[in-house]
N, CA, C and O atoms as a GROMACS GRO file, in nm:
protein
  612
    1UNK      N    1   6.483   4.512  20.467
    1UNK     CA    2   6.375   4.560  20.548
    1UNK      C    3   6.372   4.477  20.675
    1UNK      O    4   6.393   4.356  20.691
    2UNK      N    5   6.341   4.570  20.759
    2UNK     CA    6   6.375   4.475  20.939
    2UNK      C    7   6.203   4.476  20.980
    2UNK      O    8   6.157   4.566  21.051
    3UNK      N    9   6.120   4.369  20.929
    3UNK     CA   10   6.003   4.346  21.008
    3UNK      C   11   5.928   4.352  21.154
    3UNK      O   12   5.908   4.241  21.205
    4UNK      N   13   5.905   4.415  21.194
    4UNK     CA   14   5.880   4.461  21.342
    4UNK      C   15   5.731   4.431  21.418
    4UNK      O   16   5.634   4.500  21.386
    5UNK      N   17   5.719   4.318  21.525
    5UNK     CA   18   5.561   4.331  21.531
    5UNK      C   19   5.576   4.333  21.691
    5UNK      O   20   5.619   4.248  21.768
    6UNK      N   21   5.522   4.474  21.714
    6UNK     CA   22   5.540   4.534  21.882
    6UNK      C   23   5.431   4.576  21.922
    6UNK      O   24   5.344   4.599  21.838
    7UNK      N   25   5.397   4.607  22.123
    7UNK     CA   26   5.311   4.611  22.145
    7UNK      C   27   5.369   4.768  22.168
    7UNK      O   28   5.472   4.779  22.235
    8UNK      N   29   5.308   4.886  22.117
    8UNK     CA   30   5.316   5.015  22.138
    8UNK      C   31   5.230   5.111  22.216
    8UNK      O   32   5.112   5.078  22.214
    9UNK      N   33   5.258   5.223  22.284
    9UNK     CA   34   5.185   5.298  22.325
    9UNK      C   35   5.196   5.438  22.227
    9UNK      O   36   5.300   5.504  22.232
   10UNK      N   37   5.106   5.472  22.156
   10UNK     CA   38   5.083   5.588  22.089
   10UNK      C   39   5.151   5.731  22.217
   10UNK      O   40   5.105   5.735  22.331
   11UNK      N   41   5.239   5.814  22.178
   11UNK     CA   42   5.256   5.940  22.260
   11UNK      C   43   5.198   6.031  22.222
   11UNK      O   44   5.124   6.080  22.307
   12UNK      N   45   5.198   6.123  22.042
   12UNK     CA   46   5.185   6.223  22.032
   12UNK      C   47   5.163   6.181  21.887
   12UNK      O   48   5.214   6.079  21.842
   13UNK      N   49   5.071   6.279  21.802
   13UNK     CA   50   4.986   6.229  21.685
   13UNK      C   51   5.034   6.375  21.615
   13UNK      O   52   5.056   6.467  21.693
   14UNK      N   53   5.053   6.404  21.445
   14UNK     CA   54   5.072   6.451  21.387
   14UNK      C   55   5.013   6.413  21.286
   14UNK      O   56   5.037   6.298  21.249
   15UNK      N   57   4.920   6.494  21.210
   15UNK     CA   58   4.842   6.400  21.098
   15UNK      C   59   4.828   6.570  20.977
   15UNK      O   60   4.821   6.692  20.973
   16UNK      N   61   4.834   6.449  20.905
   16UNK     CA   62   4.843   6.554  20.731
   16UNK      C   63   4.790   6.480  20.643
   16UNK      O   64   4.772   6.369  20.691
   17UNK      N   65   4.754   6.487  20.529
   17UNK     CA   66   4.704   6.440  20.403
   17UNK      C   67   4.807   6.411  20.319
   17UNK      O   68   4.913   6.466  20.349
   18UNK      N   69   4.806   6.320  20.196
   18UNK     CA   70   4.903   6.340  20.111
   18UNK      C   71   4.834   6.404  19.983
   18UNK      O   72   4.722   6.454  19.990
   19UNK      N   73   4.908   6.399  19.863
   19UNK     CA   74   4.840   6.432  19.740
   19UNK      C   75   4.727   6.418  19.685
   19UNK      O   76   4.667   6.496  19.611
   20UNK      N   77   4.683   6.270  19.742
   20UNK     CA   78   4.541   6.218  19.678
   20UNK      C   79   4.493   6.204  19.804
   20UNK      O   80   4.406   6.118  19.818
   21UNK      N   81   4.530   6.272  19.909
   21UNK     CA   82   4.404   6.275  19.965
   21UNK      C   83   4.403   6.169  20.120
   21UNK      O   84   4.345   6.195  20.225
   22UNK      N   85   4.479   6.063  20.091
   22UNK     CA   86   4.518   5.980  20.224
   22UNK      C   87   4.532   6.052  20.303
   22UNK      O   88   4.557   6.171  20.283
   23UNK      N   89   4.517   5.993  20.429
   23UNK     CA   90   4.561   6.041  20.561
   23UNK      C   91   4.671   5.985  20.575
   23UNK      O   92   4.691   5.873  20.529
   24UNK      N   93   4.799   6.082  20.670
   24UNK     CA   94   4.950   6.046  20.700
   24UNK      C   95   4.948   6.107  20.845
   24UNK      O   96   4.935   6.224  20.882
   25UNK      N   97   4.967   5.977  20.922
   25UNK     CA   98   4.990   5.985  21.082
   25UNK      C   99   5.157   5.988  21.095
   25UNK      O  100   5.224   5.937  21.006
   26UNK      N  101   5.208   6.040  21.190
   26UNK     CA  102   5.381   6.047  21.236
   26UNK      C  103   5.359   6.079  21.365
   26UNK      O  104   5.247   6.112  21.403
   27UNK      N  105   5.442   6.074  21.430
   27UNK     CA  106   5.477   6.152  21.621
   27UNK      C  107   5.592   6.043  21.645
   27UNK      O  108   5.677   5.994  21.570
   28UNK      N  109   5.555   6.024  21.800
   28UNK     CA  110   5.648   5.913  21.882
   28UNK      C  111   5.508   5.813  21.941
   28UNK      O  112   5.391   5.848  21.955
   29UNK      N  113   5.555   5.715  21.961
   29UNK     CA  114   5.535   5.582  22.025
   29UNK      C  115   5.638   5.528  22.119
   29UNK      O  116   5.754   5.537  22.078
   30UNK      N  117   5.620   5.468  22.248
   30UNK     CA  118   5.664   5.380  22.336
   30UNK      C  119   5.679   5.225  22.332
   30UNK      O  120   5.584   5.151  22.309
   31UNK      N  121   5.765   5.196  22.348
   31UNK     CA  122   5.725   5.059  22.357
   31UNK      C  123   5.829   4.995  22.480
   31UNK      O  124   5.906   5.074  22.535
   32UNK      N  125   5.828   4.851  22.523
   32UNK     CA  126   5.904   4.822  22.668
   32UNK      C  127   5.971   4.725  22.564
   32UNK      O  128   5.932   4.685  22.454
   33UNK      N  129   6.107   4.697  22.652
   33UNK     CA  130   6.181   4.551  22.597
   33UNK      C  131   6.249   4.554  22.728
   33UNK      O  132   6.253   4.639  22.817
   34UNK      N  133   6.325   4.382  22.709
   34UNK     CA  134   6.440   4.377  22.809
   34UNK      C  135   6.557   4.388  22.828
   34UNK      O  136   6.627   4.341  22.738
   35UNK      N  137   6.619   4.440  22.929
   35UNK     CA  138   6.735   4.462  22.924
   35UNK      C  139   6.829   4.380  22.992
   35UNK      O  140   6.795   4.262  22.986
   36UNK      N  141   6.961   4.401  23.071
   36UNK     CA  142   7.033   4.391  23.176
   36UNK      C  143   6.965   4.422  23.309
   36UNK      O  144   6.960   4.346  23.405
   37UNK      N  145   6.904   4.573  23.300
   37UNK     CA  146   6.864   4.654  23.395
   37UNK      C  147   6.670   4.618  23.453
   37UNK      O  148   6.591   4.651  23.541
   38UNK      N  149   6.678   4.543  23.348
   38UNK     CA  150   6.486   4.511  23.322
   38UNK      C  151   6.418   4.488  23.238
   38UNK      O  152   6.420   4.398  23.154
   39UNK      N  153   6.348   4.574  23.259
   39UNK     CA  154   6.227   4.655  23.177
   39UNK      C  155   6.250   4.758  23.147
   39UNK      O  156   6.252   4.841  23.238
   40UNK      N  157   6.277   4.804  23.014
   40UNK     CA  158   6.325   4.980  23.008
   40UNK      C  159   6.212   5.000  22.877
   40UNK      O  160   6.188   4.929  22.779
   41UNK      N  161   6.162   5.115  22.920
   41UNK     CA  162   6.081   5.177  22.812
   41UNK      C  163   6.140   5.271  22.716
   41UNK      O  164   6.214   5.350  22.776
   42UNK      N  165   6.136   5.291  22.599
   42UNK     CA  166   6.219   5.296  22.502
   42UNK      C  167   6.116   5.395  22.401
   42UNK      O  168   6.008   5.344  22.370
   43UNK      N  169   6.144   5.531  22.353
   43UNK     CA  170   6.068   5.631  22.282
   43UNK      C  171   6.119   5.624  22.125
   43UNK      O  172   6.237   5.645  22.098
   44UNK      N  173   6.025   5.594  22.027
   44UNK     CA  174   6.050   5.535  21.870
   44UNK      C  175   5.964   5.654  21.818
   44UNK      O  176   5.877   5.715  21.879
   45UNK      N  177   6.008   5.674  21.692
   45UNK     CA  178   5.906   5.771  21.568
   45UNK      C  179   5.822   5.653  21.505
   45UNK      O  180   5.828   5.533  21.532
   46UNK      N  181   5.738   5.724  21.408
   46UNK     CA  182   5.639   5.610  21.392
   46UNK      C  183   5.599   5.694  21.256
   46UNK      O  184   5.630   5.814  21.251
   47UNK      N  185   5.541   5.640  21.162
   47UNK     CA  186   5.461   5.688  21.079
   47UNK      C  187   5.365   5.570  21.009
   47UNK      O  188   5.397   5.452  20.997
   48UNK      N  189   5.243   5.631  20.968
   48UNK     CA  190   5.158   5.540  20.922
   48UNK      C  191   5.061   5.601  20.792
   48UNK      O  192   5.080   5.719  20.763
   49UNK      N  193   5.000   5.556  20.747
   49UNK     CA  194   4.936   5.612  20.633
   49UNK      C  195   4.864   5.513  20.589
   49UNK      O  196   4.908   5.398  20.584
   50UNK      N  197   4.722   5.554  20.544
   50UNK     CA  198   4.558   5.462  20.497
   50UNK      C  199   4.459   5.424  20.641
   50UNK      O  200   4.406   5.485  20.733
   51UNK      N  201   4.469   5.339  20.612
   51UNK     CA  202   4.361   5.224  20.718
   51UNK      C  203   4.445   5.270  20.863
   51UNK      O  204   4.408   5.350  20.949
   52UNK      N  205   4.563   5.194  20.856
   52UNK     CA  206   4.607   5.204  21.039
   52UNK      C  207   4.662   5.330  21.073
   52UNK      O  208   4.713   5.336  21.185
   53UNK      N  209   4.665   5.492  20.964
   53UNK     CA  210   4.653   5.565  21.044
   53UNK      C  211   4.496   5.634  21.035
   53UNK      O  212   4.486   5.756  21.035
   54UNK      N  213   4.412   5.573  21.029
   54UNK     CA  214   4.286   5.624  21.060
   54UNK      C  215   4.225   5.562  21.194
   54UNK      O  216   4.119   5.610  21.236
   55UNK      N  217   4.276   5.476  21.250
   55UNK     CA  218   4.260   5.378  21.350
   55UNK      C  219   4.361   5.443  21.463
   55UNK      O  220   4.330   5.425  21.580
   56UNK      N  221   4.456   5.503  21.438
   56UNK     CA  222   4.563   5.550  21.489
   56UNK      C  223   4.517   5.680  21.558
   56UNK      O  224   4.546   5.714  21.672
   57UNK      N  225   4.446   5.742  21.475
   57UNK     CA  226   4.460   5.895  21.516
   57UNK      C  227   4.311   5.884  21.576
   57UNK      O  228   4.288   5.948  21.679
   58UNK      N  229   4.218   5.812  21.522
   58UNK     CA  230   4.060   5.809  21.586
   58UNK      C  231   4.083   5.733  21.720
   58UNK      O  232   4.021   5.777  21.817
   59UNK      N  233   4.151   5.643  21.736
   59UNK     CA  234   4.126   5.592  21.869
   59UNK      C  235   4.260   5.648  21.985
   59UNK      O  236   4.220   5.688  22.094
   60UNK      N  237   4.398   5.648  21.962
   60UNK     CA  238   4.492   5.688  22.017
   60UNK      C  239   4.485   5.609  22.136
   60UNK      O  240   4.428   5.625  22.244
   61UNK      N  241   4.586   5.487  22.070
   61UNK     CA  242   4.548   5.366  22.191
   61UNK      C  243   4.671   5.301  22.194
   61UNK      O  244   4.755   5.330  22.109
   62UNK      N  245   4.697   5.206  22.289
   62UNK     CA  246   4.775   5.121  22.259
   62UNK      C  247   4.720   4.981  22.199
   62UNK      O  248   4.613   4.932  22.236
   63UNK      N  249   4.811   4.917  22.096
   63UNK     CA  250   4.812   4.833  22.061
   63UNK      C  251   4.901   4.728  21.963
   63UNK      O  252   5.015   4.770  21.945
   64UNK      N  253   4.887   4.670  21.933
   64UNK     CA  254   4.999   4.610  21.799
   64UNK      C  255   5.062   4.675  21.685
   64UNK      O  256   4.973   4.692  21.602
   65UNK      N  257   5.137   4.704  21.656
   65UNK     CA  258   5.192   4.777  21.551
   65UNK      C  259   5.277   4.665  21.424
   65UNK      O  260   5.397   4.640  21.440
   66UNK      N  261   5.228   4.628  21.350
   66UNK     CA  262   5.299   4.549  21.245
   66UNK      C  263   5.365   4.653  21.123
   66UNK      O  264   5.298   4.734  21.059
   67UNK      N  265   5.491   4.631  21.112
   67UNK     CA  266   5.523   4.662  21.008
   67UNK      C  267   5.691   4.688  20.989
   67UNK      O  268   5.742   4.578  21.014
   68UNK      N  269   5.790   4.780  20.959
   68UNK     CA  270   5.932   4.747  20.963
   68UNK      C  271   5.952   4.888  20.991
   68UNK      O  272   5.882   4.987  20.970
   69UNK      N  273   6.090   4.867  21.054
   69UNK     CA  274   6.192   4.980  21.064
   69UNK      C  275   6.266   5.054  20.952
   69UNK      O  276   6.334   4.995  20.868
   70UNK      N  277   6.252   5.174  20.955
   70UNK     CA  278   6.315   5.228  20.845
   70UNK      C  279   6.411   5.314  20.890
   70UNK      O  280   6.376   5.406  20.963
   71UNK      N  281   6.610   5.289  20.836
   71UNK     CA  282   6.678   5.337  20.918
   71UNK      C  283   6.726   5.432  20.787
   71UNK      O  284   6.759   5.403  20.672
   72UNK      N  285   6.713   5.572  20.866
   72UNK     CA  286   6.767   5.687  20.775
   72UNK      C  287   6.916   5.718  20.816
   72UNK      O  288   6.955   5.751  20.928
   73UNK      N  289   6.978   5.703  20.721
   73UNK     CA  290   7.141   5.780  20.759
   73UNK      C  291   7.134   5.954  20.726
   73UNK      O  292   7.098   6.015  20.625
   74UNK      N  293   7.194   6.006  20.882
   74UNK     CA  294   7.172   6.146  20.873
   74UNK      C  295   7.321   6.174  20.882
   74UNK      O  296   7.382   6.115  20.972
   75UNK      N  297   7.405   6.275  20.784
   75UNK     CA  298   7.558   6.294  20.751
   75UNK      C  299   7.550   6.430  20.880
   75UNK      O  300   7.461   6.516  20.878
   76UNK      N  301   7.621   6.426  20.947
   76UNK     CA  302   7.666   6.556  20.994
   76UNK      C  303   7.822   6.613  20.992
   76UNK      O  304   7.881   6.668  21.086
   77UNK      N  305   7.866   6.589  20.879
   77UNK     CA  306   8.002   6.603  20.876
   77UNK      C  307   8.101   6.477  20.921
   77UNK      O  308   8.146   6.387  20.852
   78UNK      N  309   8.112   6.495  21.010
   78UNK     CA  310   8.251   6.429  21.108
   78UNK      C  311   8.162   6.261  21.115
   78UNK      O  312   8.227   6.156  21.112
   79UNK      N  313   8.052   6.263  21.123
   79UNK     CA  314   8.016   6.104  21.134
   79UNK      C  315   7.861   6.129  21.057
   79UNK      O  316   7.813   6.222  20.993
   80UNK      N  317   7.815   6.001  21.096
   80UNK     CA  318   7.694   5.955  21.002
   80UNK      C  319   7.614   5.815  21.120
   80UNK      O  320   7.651   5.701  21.150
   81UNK      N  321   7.508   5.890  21.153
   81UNK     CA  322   7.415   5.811  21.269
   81UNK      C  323   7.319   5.797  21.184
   81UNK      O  324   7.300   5.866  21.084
   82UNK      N  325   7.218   5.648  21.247
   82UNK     CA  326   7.128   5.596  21.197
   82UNK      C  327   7.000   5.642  21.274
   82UNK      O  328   6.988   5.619  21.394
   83UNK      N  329   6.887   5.719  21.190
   83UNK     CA  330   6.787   5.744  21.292
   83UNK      C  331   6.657   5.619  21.240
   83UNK      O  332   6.624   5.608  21.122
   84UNK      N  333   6.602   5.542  21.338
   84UNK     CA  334   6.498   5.503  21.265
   84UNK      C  335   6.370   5.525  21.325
   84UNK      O  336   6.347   5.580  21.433
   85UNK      N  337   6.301   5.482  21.257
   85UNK     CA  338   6.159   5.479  21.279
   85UNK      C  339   6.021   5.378  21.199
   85UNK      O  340   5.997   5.340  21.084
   86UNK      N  341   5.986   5.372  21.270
   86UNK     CA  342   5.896   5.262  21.246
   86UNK      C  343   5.765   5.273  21.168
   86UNK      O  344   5.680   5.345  21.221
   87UNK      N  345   5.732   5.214  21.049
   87UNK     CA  346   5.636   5.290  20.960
   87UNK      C  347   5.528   5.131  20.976
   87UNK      O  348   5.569   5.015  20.972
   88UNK      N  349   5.391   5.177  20.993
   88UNK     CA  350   5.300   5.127  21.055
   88UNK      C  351   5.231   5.058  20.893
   88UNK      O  352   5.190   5.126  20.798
   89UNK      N  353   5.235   4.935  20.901
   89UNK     CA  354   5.140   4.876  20.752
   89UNK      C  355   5.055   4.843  20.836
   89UNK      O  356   4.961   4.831  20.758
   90UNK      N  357   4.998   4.808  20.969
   90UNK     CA  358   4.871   4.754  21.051
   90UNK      C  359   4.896   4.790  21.164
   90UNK      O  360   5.008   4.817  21.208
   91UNK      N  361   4.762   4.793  21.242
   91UNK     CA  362   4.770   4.876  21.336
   91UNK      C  363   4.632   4.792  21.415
   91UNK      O  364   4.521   4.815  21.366
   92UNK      N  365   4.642   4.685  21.551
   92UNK     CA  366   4.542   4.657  21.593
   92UNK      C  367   4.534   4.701  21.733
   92UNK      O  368   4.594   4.639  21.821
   93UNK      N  369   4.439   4.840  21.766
   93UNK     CA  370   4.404   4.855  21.912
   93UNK      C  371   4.354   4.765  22.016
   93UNK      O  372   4.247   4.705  22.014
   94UNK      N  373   4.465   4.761  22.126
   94UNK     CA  374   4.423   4.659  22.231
   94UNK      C  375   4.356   4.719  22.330
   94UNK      O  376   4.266   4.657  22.387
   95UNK      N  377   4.399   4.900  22.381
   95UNK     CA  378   4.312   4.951  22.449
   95UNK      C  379   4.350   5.102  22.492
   95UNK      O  380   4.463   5.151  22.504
   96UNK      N  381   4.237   5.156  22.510
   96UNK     CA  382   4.187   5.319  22.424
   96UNK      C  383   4.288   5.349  22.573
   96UNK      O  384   4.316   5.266  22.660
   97UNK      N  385   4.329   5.502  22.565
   97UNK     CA  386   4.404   5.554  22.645
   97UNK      C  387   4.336   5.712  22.714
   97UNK      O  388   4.380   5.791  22.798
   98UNK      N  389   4.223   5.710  22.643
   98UNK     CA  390   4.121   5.822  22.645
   98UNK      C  391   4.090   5.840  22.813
   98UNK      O  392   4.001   5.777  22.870
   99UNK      N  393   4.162   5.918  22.867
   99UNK     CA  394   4.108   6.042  23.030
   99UNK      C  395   4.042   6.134  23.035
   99UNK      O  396   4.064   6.248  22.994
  100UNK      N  397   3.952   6.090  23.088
  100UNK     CA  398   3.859   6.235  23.133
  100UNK      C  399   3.818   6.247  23.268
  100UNK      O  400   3.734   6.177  23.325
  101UNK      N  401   3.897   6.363  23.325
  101UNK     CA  402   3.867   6.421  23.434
  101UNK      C  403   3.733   6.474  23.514
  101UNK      O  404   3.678   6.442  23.620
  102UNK      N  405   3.706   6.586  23.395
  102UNK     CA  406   3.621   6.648  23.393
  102UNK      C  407   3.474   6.534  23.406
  102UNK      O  408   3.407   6.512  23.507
  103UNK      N  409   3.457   6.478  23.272
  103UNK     CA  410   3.314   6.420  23.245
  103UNK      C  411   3.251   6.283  23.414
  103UNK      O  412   3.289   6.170  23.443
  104UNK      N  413   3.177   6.348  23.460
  104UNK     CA  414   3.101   6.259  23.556
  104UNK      C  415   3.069   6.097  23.538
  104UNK      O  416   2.990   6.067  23.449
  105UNK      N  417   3.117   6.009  23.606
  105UNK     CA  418   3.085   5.846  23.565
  105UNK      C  419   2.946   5.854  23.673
  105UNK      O  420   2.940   5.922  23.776
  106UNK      N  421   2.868   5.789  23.631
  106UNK     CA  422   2.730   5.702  23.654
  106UNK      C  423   2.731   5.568  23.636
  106UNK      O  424   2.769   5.506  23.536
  107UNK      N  425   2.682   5.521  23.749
  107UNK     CA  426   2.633   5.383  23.759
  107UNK      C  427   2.551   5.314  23.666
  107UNK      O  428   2.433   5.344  23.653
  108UNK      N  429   2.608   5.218  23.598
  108UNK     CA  430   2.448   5.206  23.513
  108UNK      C  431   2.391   5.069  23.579
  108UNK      O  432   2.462   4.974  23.612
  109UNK      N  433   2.281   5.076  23.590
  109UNK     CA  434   2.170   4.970  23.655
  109UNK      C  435   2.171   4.832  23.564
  109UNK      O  436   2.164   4.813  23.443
  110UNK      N  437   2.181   4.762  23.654
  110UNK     CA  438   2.171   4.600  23.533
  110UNK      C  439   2.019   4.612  23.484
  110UNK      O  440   1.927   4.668  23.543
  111UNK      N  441   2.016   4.525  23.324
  111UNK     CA  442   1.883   4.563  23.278
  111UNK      C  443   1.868   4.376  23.300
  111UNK      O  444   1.943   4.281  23.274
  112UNK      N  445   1.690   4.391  23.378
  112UNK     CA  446   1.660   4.238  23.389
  112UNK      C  447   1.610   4.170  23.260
  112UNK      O  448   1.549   4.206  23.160
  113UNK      N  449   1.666   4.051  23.312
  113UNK     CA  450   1.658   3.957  23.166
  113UNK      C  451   1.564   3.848  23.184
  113UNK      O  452   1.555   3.777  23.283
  114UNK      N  453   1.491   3.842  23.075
  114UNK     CA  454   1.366   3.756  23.121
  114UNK      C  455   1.409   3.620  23.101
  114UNK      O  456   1.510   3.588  23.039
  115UNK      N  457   1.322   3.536  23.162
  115UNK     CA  458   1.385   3.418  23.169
  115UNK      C  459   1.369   3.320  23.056
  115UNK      O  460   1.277   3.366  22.988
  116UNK      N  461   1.414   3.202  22.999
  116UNK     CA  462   1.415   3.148  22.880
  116UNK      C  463   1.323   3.022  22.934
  116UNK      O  464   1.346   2.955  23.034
  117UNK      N  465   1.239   3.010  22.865
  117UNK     CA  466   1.186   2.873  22.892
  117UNK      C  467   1.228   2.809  22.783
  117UNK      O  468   1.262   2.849  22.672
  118UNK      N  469   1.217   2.622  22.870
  118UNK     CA  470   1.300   2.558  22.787
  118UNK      C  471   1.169   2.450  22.703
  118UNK      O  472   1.068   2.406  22.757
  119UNK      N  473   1.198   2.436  22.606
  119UNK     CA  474   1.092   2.357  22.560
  119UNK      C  475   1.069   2.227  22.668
  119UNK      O  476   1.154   2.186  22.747
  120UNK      N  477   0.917   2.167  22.646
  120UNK     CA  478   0.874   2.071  22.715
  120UNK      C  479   0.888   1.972  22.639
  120UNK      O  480   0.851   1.978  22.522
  121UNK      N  481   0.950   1.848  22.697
  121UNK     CA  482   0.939   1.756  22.569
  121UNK      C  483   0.830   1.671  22.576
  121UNK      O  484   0.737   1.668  22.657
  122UNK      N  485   0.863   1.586  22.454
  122UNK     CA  486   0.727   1.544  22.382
  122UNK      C  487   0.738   1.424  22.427
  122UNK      O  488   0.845   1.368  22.453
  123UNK      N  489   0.568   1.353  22.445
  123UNK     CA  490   0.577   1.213  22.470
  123UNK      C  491   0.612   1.123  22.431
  123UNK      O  492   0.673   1.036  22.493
  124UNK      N  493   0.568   1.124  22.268
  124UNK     CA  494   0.586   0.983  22.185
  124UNK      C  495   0.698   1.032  22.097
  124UNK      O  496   0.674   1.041  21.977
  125UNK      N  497   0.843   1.073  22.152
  125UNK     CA  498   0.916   1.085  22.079
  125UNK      C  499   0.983   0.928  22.045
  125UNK      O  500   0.975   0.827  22.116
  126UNK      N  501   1.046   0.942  21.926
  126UNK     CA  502   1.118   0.791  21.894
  126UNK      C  503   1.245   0.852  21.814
  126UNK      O  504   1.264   0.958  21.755
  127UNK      N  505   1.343   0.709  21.844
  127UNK     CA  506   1.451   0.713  21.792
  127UNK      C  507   1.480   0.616  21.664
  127UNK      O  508   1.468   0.494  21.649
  128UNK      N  509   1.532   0.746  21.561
  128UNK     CA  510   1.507   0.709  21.394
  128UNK      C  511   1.630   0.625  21.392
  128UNK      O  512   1.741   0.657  21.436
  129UNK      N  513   1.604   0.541  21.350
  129UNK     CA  514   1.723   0.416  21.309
  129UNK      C  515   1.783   0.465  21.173
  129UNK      O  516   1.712   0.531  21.097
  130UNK      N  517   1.955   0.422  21.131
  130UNK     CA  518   2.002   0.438  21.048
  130UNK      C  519   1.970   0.323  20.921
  130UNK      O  520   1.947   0.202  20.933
  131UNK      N  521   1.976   0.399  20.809
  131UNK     CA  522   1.928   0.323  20.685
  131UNK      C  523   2.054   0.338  20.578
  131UNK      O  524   2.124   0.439  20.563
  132UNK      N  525   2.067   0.194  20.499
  132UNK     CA  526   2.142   0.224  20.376
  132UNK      C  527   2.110   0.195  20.301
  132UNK      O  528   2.051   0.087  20.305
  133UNK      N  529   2.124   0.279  20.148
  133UNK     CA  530   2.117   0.252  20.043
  133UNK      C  531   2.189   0.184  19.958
  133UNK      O  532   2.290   0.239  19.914
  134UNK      N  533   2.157   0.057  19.918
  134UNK     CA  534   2.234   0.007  19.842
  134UNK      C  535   2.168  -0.052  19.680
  134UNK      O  536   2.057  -0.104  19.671
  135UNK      N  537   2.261  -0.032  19.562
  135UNK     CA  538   2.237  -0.061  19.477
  135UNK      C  539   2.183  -0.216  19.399
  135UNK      O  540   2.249  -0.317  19.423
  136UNK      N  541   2.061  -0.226  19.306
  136UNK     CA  542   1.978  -0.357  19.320
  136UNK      C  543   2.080  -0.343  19.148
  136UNK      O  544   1.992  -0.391  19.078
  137UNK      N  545   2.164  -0.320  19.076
  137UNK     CA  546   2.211  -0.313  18.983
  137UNK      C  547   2.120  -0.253  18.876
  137UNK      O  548   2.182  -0.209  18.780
  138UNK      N  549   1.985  -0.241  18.872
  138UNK     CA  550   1.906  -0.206  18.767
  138UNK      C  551   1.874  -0.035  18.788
  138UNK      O  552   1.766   0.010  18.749
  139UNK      N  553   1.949   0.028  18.835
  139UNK     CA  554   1.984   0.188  18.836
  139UNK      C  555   1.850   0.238  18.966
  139UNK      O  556   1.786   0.343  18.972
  140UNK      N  557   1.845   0.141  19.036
  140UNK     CA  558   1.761   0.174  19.131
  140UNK      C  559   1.802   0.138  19.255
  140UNK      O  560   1.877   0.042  19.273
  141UNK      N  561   1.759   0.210  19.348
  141UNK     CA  562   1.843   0.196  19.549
  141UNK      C  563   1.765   0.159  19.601
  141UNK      O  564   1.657   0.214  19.577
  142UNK      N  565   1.765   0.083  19.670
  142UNK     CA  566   1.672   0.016  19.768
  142UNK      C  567   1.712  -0.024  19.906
  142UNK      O  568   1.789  -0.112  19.941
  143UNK      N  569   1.640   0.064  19.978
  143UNK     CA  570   1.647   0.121  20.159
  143UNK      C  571   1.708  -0.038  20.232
  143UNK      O  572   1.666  -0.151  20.203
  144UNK      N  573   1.791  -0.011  20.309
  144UNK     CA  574   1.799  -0.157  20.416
  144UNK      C  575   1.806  -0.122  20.554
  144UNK      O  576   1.921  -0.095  20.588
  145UNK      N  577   1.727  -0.113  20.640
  145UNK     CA  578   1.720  -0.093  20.775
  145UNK      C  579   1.848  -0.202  20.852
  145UNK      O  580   1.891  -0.315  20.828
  146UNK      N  581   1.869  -0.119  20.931
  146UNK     CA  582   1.972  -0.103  21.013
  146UNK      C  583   1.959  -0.129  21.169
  146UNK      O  584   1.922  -0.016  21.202
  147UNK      N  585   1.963  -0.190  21.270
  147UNK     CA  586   1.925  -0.194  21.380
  147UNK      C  587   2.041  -0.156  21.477
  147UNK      O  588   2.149  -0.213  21.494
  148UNK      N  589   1.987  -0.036  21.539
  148UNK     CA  590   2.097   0.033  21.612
  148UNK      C  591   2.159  -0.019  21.722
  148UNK      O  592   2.250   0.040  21.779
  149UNK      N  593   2.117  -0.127  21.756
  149UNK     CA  594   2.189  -0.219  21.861
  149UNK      C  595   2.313  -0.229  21.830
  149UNK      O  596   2.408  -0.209  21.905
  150UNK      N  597   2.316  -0.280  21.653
  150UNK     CA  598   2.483  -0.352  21.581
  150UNK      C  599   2.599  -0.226  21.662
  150UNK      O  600   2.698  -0.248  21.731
  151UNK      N  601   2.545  -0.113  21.626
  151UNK     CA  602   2.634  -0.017  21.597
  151UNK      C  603   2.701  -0.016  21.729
  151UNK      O  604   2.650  -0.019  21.842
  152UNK      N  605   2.861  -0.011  21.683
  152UNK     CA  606   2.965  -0.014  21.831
  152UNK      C  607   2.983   0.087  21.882
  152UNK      O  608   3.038   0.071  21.990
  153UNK      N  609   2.958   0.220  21.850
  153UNK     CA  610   2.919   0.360  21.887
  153UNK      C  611   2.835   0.420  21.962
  153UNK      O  612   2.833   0.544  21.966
   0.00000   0.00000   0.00000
């Protein structure tokens, strides 16, 4: 199994059920790598099924695709080519791909935020000195004040 963790662009969605009832996503996906030439964008099959194709087909986004390549040998007589495709065990959207032409954008107005007051402090505050307990041997502890000057901290 060839483990695969890529950043993909969803192209085209195909979705079916299986026997019990899961959802089963397939189409094509994009993804970029490098070449000689660059940057070349590169068109993969994909399939997914449970959780990341419900995430898959509800959002239709790009994002992370974890999971492995699966290479099918197809016989056509005279030779034998490898097709693969990439079957999705996780699926994390980085960002929705959703256009709309049509629907009108509006401004939305900042909403004012009231201001935080900060507490007032107190007059006769004091600073609690550290105490230890140490054992008098007769199953009893007895407090020893500590003067925070010692401390090299």
């Amino acid at each position: 199994m060839i483990n695969s963790t890529q950043t993909i662009r969803i192209l085209s969605i195909n979705e079916s059920f299986d026997s019990l009832g899961v959802k089963v996503v397939s189409g094509y996906c994009s993804f970029n790598h490098y070449s000689k030439d660059g940057v070349v964008e590169e068109n993969l099959a994909y399939r997914a099924k449970g959780a990341p194709a419900m995430s898959i087909s509800s959002l239709q986004a790009t994002g992370v695709a974890i999971g492995y390549l699966d290479l099918r040998t197809i016989d056509n007589g005279t030779y034998k080519s490898k097709v693969a495709t990439l079957v999705i065990r996780s699926f994390i959207p980085t960002a929705t791909v959703v256009e709309s032409e049509t629907a009108p954008t509006q401004a939305i107005a900042p909403v004012p935020v009231a201001p935080v007051k900060k507490p007032q402090p107190r007059e006769n505050r004091q600073l609690v000195g550290a105490g230890v307990a140490a054992s008098n041997g007769k199953g009893r502890l007895s407090v020893v004040d500590i003067n925070t000057d010692d401390i090299p901290f």
